[in-house]
C-alpha angles and dihedrals in degrees: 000000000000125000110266124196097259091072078075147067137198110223101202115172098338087318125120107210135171108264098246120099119183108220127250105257131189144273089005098309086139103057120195082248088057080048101041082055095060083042090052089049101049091263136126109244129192132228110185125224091221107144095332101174081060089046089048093053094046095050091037117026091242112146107221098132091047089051089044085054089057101033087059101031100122086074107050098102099043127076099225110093099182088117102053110109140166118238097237091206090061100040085052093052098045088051091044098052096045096051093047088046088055101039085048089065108048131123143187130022092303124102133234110232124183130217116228123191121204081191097078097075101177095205090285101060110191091025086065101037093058088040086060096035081045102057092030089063089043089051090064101246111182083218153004120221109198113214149158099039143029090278082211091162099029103098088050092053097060104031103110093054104119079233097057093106096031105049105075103235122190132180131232111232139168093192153029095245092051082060095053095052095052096039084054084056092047091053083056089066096026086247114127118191110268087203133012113197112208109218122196143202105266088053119117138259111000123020134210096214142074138245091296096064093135099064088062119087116200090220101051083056097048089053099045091044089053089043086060099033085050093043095051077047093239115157098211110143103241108222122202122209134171126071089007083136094149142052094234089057099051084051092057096048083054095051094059094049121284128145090221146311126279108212134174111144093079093042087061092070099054132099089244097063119095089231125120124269091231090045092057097040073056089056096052095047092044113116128203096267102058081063117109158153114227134171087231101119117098086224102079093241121116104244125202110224144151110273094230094052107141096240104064111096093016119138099209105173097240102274095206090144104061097020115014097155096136095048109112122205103290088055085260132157135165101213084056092060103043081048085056094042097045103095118232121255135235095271088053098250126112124276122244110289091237100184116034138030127222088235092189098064090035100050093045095056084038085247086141112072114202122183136154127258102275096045090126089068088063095095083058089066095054142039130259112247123214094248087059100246120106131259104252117225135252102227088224087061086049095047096054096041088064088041104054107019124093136173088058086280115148122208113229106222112239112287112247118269098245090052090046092056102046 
């Protein structure tokens, strides 16, 4: 029989974990309850500091994106956005609160991470990003996982938070020479990586490669990544993501080394995840074809999403100023300037938006749907019910699933008890 993950262990900051992390998703597509799952079972699961003071208003009734529109009214009609801002009291206080709500929760021997994007710049760069690194850290949050950008300045921003040494904090990289430019950050503050999760190019949503993703595989950078980690003699686990989808695989990345697995595809799917129903019914039907890899995002990044996601082709007017997440320090967007740009049309409304997304407004109603590459296996992990949709998925079926198969084998979940009898 072939090794299965659960021959292996991932030893994080004196803790002993199953190797399996679920992935940081957002807006909220992994809930704290997708997260507390992964904890219960000895895991390490992910919350994502996508727009958390939305995410806070939506879990908990607060009214921080209603207090940021009016706080920034005087702009809704122009296309300048200098003058959009966050009020840092009130982002401090929605991460805070979420992460508290969630580490209050947990359960079992696992841990609670949460993903944290330099990318969202949120119009003050570096102002927001310590807000969020700040009250993550407050909120007692087991990790940090850095992501969605060279976090170059991270680590200083934060080095004077009595948890700076305690909290585990990783970095998201596609490449060797990503890592050495952040290690060289962390020599600055005295403050080396305690994980590095390798992400690869058949990942989902945004990518950290080119054009030229395809000519990338996940495994020759893992192994290149644990050969100069090995040979600078830097004990740092080396965690793999993007296109893990069995159990098998995840094995075979252990056994060359690897700390753990990073997955995210299969955990879509379950009845833990934020996601729309209609958006995860999408990801089962979805075929190989509708997969692809597009220049729509505002954020500069390729993104790998279903074709006949909702939001391509939308004409949103820019929502900055209840939302603004994307807007970097000059009050710019891409997506602002492609809505300007796009002509209106004989009836007096706005032509489709062809080339970008406002990925503020769409990620927030789950209209972009990002999926890894082998998204389209997914109706090969669940039954077919009568009625033609798919059985969603507990996370706990899936996690296990990845911890105990092997031969590539997945184990369909118990069909319901109404479809069982008809």
């Amino acid at each position: 029989m072939s090794a299965k993950v659960d021959d292996f262990r991932l030893n994080l900051g004196g803790a002993e974990y199953v190797p399996i992390v679920i992935g940081g998703m957002g807006v909220d597509i992994s809930t704290s309850e997708l997260a507390l799952v992964a904890a219960r079972n000895g895991g390490i699961g992910h919350i994502s500091d996508a727009m958390s003071p939305f995410v806070s208003d939506r879990k908990f009734d607060t009214k921080y994106t209603k207090a940021k529109s009016l706080l920034n009214r005087a702009s809704r009609d122009q296309i300048d956005k200098t003058s959009v801002r966050f009020d840092f009291g009130q982002l401090y206080e929605a991460q805070r609160g979420y992460v508290e709500n969630t580490i209050g929760r947990k359960q079992g021997s696992g841990a609670i991470h949460i993903n944290v994007m330099e990318k969202l710049q949120m119009g003050s760069p570096s102002e927001t990003l310590r807000t969020r690194l700040e009250a993550a850290m407050d909120g007692g949050i087991d990790g940090i996982t850095l992501s969605a950008g060279l976090h170059t300045s991270s680590l200083r921003l934060i080095k004077d938070n009595p948890r700076f040494h305690d909290v585990n904090i990783g970095i998201i990289v596609s490449s060797l020479r990503a890592l050495k430019i952040f290690l060289r950050s962390g020599k600055r503050v005295d403050r080396m990586p305690d994980y590095v999760v390798v992400e690869g190019p058949l990942a989902g949503g945004h990518l950290g490669f080119g054009e030229d993703w395809a000519e990338y595989r996940l495994k020759d950078i893992v192994v290149e990544i644990i050969n100069f980690l090995r040979d600078e003699n830097l004990d740092i686990p080396v965690i793999p993501a993007g296109g893990v989808f069995t159990g098998t695989d995840a094995a075979e990345f252990l056994q060359l080394g690897a700390g753990a697995v990073q997955v995210a595809t299969r955990f879509t799917v379950t009845e833990e995840c934020g996601l729309s129903p209609r958006a995860k019914q999408a990801y089962f039907a979805a075929t190989e074809d509708q997969v692809e890899v597009s220049s729509v995002s505002a954020t500069g990044y390729l993104i790998r999403l279903l074709k006949n996601s909702p939001a391509i082709g939308s004409n949103i007017k820019p929502q900055c100023e209840p939302l603004g997440y994307n807007l970097d320090a000059t009050g710019n967007c891409s997506y602002i300037q492609a809505w300007d740009n796009t002509p209106v049309g004989p009836d007096g409304k706005k032509l489709p938006v062809t080339d970008k997304i406002c990925i503020c407004y769409h990620f927030s109603k789950h209209n972009v749907w990002t999926c890894g590459h082998f998204v389209y296996r997914l109706k090969d992990t669940t039954n077919r019910l009568p009625d033609g949709s798919y059985q969603l998925l507990p996370a706990e079926h899936v996690f296990n699933d990845y911890r105990y198969s092997t031969d590539h084998e997945i184990q369909l979940p118990p069909l319901p008890a109404a479809a069982g009898s008809l």
